[in-house]
VOGU-3710 file (C-alpha; in Angstrom, 3 decimals, decimal comma):
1> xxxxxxxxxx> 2,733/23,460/31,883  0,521/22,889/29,213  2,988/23,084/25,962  4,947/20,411/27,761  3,053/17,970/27,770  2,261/18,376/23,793  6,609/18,145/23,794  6,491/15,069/25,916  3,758/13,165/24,199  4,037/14,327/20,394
11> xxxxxxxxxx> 8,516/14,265/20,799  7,611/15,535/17,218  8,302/18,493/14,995  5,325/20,741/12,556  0,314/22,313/10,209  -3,195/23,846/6,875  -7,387/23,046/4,241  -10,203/20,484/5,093  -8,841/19,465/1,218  -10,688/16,101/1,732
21> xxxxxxxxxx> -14,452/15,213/3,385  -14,163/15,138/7,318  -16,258/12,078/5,942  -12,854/10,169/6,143  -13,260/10,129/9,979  -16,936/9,504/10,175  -17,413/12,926/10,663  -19,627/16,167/8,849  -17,695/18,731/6,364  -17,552/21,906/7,385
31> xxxxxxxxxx> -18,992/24,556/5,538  -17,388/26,957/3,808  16,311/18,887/-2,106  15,582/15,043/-2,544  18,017/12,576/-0,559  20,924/11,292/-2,996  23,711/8,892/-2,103  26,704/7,942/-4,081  25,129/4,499/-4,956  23,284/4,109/-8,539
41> xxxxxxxxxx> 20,460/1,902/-7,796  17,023/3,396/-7,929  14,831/3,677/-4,949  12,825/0,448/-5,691  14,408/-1,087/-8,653  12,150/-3,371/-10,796  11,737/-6,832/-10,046  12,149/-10,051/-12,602  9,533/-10,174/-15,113  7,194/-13,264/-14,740
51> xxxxxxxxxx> 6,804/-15,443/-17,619  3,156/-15,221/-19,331  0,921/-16,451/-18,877  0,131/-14,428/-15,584  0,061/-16,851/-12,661  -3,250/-16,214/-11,539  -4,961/-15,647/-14,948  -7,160/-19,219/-15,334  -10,907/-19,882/-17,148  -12,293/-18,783/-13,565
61> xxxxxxxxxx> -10,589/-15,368/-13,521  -10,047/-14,467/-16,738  -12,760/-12,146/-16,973  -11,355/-10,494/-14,217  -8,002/-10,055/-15,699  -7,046/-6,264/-16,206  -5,463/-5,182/-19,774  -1,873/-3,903/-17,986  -1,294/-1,432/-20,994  -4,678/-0,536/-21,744
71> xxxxxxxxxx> -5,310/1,879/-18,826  -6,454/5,389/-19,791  -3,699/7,944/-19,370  -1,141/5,429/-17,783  1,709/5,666/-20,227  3,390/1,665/-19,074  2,060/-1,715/-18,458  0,745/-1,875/-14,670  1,332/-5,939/-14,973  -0,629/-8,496/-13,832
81> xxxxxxxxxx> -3,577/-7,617/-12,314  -7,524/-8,873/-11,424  -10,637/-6,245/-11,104  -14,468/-6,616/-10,566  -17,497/-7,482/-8,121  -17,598/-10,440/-5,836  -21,067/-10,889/-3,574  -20,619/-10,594/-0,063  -22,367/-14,413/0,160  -23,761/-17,617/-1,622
91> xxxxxxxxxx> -27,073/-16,017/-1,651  -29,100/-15,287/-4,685  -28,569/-11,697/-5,785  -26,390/-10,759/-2,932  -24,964/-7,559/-2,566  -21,345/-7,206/-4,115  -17,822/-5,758/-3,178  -15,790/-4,418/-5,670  -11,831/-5,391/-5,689  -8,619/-4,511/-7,582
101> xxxxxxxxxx> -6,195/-7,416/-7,132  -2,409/-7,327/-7,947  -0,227/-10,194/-7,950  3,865/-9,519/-6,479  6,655/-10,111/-8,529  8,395/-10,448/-5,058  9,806/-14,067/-4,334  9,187/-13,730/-0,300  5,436/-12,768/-1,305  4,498/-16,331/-2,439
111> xxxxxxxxxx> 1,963/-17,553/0,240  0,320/-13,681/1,852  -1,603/-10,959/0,671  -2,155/-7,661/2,390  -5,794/-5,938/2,273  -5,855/-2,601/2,048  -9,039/-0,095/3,050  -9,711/3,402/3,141  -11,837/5,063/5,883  -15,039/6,819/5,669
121> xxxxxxxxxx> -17,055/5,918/6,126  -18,262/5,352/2,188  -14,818/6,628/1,470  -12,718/4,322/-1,787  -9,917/2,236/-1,269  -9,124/3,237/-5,108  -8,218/6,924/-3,024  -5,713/4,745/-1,640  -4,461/3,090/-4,906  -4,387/5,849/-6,734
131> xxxxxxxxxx> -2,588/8,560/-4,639  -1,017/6,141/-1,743  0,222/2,855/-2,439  -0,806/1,200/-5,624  1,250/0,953/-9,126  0,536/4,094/-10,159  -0,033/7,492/-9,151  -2,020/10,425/-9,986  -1,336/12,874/-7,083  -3,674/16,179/-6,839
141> xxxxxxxxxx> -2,054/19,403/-8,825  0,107/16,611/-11,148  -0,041/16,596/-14,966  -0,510/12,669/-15,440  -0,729/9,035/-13,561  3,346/7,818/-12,892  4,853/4,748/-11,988  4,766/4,279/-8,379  8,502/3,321/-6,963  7,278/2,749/-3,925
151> xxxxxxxxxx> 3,829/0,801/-4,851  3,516/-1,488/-2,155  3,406/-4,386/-4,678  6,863/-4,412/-4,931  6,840/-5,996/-1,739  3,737/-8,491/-1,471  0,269/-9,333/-2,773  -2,210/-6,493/-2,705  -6,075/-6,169/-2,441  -7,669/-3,024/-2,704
161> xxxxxxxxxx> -11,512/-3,619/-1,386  -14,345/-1,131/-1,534  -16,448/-1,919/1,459  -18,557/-1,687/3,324  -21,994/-2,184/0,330  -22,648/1,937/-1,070  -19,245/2,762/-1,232  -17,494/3,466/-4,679  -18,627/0,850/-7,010  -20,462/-2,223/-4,501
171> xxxxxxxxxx> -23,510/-3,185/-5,204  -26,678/-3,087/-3,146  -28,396/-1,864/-0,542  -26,432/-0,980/2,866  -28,020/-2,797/5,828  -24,918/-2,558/8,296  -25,919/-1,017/11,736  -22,469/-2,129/13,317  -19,027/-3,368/12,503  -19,865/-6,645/13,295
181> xxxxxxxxxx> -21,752/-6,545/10,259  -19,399/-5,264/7,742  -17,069/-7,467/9,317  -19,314/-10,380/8,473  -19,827/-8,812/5,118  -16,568/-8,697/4,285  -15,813/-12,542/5,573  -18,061/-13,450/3,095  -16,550/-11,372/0,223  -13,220/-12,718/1,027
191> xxxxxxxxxx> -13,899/-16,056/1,371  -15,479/-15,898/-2,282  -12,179/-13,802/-3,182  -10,336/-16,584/-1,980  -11,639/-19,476/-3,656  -11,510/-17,233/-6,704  -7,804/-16,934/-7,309  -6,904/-20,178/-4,870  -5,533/-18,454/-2,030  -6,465/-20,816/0,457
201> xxxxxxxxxx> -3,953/-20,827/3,388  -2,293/-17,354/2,438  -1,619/-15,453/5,585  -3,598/-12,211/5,907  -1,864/-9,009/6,624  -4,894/-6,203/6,922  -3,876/-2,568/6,922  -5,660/0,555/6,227  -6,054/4,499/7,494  -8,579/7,083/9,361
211> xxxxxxxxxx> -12,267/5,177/9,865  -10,412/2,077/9,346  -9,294/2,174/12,813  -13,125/0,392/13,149  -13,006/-1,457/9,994  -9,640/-3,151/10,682  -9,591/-4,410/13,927  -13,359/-5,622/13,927  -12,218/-7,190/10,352  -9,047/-8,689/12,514
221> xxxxxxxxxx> -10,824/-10,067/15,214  -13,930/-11,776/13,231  -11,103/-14,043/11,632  -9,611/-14,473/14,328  -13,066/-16,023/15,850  -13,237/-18,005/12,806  -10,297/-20,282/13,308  -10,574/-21,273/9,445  -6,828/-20,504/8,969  -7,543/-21,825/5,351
231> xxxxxxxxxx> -9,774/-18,435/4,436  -8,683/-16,347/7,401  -5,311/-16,986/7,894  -4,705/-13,354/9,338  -1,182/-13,031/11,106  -1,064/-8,477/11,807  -2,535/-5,563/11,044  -1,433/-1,739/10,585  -3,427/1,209/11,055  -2,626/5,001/9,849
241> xxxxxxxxxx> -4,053/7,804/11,736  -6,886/5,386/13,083  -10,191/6,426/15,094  -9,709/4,836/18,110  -11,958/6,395/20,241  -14,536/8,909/20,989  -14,274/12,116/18,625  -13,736/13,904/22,034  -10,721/12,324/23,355  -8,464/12,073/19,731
251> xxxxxxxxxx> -9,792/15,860/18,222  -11,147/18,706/21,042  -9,062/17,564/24,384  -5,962/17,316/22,304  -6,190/20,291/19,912  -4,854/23,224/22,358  -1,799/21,320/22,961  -1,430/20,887/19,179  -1,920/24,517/18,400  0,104/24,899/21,200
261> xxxxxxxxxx> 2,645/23,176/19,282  2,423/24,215/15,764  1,493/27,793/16,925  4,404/29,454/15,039  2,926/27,437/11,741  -0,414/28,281/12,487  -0,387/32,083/13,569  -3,000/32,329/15,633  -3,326/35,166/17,722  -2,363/35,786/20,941
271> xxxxxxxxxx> -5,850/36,618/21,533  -7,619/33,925/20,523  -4,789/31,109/21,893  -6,021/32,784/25,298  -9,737/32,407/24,721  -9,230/28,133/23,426  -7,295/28,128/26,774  -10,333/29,484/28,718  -12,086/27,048/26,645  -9,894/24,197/26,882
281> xxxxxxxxxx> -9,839/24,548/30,617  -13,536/25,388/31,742  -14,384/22,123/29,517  -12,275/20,147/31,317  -9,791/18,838/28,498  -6,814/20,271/29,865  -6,991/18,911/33,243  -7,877/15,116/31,553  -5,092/15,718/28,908  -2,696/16,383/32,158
291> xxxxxxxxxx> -4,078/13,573/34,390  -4,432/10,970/32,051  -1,590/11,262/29,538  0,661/9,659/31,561  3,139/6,633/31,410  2,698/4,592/32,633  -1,366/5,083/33,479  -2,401/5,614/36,733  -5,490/3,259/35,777  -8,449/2,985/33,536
301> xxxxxxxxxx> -9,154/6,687/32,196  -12,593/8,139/33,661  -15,351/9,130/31,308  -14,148/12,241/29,396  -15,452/15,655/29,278  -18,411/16,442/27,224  -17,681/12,681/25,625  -21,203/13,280/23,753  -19,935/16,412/22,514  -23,399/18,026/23,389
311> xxxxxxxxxx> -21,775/21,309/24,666  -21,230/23,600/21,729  -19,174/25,676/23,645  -16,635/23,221/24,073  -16,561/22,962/20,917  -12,719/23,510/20,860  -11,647/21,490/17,304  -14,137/23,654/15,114  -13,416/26,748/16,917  -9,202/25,993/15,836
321> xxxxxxxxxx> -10,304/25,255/12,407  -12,019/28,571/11,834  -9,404/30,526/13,250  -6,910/28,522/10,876  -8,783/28,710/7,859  -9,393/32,362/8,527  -5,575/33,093/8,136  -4,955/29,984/5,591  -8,024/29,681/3,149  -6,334/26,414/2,124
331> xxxxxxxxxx> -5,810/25,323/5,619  -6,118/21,704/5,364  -6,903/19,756/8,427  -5,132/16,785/7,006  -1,848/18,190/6,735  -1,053/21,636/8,045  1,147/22,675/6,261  -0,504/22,785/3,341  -1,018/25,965/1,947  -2,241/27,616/-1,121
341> xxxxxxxxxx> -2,754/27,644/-4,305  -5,523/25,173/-4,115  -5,235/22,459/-6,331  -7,428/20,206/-8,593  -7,684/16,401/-7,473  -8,656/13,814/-10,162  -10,189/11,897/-6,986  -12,851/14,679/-7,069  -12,996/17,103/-3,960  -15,264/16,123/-1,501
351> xxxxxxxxxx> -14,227/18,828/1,314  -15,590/22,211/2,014  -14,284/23,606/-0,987  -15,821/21,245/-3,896  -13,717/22,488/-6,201  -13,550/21,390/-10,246  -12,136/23,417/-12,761  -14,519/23,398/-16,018  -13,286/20,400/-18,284  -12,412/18,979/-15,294
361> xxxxxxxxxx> -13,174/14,715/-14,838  -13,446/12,839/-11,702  -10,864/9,684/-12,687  -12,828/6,846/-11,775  -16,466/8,633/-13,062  -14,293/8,435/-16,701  -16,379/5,427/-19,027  -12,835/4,312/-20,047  -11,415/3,856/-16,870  -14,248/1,893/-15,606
371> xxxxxxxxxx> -14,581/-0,731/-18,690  -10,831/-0,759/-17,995  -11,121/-2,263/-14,612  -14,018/-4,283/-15,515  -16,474/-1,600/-12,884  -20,142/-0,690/-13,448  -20,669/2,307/-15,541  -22,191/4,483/-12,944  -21,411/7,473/-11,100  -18,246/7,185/-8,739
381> xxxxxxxxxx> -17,345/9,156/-5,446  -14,276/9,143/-3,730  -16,548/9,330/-0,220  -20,261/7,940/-0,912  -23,416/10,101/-1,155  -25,490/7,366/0,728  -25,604/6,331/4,071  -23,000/3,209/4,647  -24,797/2,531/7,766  -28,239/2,272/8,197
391> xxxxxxxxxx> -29,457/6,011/9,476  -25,922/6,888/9,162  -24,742/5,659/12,474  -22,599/3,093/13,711  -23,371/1,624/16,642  -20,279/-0,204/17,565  -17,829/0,951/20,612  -14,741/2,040/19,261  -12,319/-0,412/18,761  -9,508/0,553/21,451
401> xxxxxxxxxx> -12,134/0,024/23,950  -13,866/-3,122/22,483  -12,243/-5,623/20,132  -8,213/-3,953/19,467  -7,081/-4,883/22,768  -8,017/-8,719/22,241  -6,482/-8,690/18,375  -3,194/-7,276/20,212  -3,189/-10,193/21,842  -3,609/-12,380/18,881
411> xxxxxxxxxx> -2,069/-11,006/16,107  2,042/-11,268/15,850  2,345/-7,436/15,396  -0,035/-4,393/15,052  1,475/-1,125/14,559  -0,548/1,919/14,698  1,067/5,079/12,541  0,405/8,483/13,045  1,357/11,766/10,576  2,429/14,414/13,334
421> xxxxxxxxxx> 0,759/17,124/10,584  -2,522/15,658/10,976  -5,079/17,462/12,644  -8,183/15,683/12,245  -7,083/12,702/14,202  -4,525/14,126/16,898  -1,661/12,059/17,915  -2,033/12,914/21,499  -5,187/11,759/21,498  -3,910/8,233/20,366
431> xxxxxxxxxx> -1,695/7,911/22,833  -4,806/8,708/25,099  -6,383/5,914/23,633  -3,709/3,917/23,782  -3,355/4,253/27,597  -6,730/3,423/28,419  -5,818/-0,058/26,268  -5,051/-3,142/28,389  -3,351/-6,224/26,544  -1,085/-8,630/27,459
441> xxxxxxxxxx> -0,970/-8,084/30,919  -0,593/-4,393/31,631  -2,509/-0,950/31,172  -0,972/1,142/27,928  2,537/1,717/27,487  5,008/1,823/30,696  6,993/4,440/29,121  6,433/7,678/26,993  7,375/6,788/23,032  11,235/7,236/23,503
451> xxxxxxxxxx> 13,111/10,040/21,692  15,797/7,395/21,260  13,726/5,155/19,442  14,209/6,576/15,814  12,216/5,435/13,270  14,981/5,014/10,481  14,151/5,006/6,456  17,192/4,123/4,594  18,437/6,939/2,045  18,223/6,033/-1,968
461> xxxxxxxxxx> 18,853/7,484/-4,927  16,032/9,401/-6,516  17,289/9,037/-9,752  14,384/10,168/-12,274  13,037/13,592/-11,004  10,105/12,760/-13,775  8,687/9,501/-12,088  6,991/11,872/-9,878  7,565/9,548/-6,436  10,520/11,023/-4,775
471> xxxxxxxxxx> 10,337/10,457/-1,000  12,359/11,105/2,472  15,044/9,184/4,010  16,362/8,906/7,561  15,254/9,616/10,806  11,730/10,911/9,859  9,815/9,808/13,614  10,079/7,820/16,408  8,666/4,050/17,551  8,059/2,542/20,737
481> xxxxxxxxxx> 7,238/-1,140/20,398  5,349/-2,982/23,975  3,398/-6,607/24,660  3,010/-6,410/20,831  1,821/-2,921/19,825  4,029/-0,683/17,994  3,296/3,017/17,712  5,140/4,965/15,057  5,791/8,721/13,929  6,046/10,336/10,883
491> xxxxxxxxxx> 7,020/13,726/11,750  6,392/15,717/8,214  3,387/13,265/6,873  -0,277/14,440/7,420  -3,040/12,027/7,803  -2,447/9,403/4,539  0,739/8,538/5,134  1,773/6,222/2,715  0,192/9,687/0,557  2,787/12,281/2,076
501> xxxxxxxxxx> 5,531/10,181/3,164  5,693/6,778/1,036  9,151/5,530/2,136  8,013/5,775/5,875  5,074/3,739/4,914  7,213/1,185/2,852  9,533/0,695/5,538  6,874/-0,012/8,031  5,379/-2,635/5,692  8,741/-4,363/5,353
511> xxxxxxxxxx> 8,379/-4,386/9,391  4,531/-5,734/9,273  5,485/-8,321/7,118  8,452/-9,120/9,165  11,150/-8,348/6,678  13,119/-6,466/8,971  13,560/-6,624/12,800  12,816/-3,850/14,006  11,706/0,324/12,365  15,108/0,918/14,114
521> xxxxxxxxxx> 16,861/-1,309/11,331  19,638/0,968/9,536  20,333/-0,844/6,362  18,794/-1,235/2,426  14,808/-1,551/2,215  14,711/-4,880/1,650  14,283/-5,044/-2,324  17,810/-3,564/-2,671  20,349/-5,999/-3,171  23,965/-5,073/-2,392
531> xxx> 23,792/-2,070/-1,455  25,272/-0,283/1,923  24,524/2,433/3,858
//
């Protein structure tokens, strides 16, 4: 039966514009009540203010150093924090990276720093800081930037790089063919990083969503092949809604079963759910979605359908999006459910709809805000205009059937996360890809991601309606952790989840950084002291 096997694999619950570039994926646009418990504590609460001088601000990186209460429109002092260019080498001229660096005020955060990178590719890891996890927020259809209560700084030492060379404000001319060399790229960035703010020895936590799904794990596994653990010191990784694998096998063979699944959200018509299950079938995707979405695997999945997606009328993904956006004109592919009005994003709209109200400014295109964080004065786009890879193509093998398997082995955790209202990337097609994995021993997982296994965020008080943060609490998903892989659901997020669901996202971190056992763990997020629950 074809819906249950969408139940089985997804054990999830609900869909709507391509709001942001399918450039997030590596892919072409398309054309056209709060949780409150008795205790008074606030979600996050503020940690001990360091004594100045800042304890990374020296002669070397003091012209780095960011002005905390000098950033346009943010109405508080971000704290201690370090922006600008560093090359990618020791060679004359070389092409630069550029970085925003924030210091923890967390005592457990004293020797580690987690990366952070957005996908693309081309697309800015300042998307990421400024609507995901960074200090402060300014979220699409909102007034004005607000303190972030669930920055991920609270926790440990953040990096937000834009990589690879032509995205956001690097320098130079892209020469990358493959990951292998913006994973060399970014070695040599980081090591420069390093010696920069004396960070030798810190262990390495790399995380990051959509297209970085390449960028991590090639990033991952070129320290690991380093064995420098005084400038590569990585230890895990975490991955949100991560390409994986071919476009076939985690958007078309999947996306019947999800409209399957969200049909009632959808409302597609009874005619045209028949014709995508003609489709689905005559292709061949709902026979390999049956066969091979098993647990555990029967062995190594066979070459999929139409894996060079030369056969327009297979074509299955575009022909859901169509019929979506024809009943929702803000049907957003990233999350579902989102419906309209449409509304203005200071990130700039780089989907179908480009979008900007007259008056309107792009944040980070803003003079200000650039001198601000020490960036060239040039034009700034959330997903680059230029080609990040030479011709535009990337001619590395995905990473769950080249190098992810291997940094499984190595790392001490990776946990893959997946928004169940996220269409672009399809969870059922991550669990494809993630049973065609072998590591540590054994094919995929043994047993389906366990309804039992909830994936538990610890209630808070949302005490200030105007900070403009308020997340979920409890069960919001499910985990299944095997041989050192953890997959985890977020059943109302869409693809950014630290975006749409930032306590799920904060909890997980706590787990990546091994603050707490296990994403089972009922008790206080781990920067709440004294409370119970």
């Amino acid at each position: 039966m074809r819906f249950s096997i969408a139940a089985l694999a997804l054990g999830l619950v609900s869909l709507a514009s391509a709001k942001r570039s399918l450039q997030h994926v590596g892919k072409k646009d398309f054309e056209i009540k709060r949780n409150v418990v008795a205790q008074a504590q606030p979600a996050v609460p503020q940690l001990e203010e360091r004594a100045t001088p800042h304890q990374f601000l020296n002669n070397k990186t003091k012209k780095f150093s960011v002005d905390g209460s000098a950033i346009p429109d943010v109405d508080f002092n971000i704290g201690e924090s370090y922006a600008g260019l560093l090359p990618i080498s020791s060679a004359k001229n070389a092409d630069e990276l550029f970085f925003w660096f924030f210091p923890s005020k967390n005592p457990n955060a004293t020797n580690e720093i987690v990366i952070w990178l957005n996908g693309g590719p081309g697309c800015s890891s300042l998307e990421g800081f400024l609507q995901e996890n960074g200090p402060f927020l300014w979220q699409y259809g909102t007034y004005k930037p607000v303190r972030n209560e669930w920055s991920w700084t609270n926790l440990t030492n953040m990096v937000w790089v834009e990589q690879p060379v032509g995205t956001g404000f690097s320098q130079g001319t892209p020469t990358a063919t493959s990951e292998a060399d913006v994973a060399r790229q970014f070695l040599g960035f980081f090591k420069n990083f390093v010696d920069l703010f004396a960070l030798q020895g810190y262990t390495i936590y790399i995380t990051g969503e959509s297209y970085a799904g390449y960028y991590v794990p090639y990033i991952a596994d070129a320290m690991f092949n380093k064995n420098d653990t005084e400038y590569y010191n990585v230890s895990s990784i975490l991955i949100y809604d991560p390409s994986l694998s071919y476009d076939v096998v985690q958007e078309h063979i999947p996306v019947t079963a999800f409209a399957d699944y969200w049909l009632p959200l959808l409302g597609l018509n009874d005619t045209f759910m028949s014709q995508l299950h003609n489709m689905s079938e005559k292709c061949g995707y709902t026979k390999f979605l049956n066969d091979n979405l098993v647990f555990p695997p029967k062995g190594p999945l066979p070459t999929p359908p139409n894996v060079d997606l030369s056969d327009d009328s297979c074509d299955t993904f575009d022909a859901v999006f169509y019929a979506a956006s024809a009943i929702n004109p803000c049907f957003d592919i990233y999350q579902v459910a989102t419906t309209c009005p449409l509304l203005w994003d200071v990130l700039g709209f780089p989907g179908s709809f480009d979008y900007e109200p007259q008056g309107a400014k792009v944040y980070f295109n803003r003079t200000d805000v650039q001198k601000a964080i020490h960036a060239p004065i040039q034009e700034w786009d959330e997903c680059s205009n230029v080609d990040v890879f030479v011709n535009n193509t990337d001619t590395s093998v995905p990473s769950a059937l080249s190098v992810l398997p291997r940094v499984i082995e190595r790392a001490d955790r990776v946990i893959i996360g997946h928004g169940i209202l996220d269409m672009v990337l399809i969870y059922n097609g991550t669990l494809l890809a993630i049973q065609n994995m072998t590591f540590n021993g054994a094919q995929g997982f043994s047993v389906p991601p366990s309804k039992f296994n909830e994936f538990y965020v610890p209630y808070h008080l949302e005490y200030d309606s105007q900070l403009g943060s308020t997340a979920a609490a409890g069960v919001m998903g499910h985990y299944h952790t095997e041989r050192g892989l953890t997959l985890v659901t977020v059943q109302l997020s869409g693809h950014m989840i630290p975006q749409y669901a930032p306590s799920a996202a904060y909890r997980q971190l706590e787990f990546l950084l091994g603050r707490i056992p296990d994403l089972g763990t009922v008790g206080p997020f781990t920067t709440l002291q004294g409370t119970s629950y």
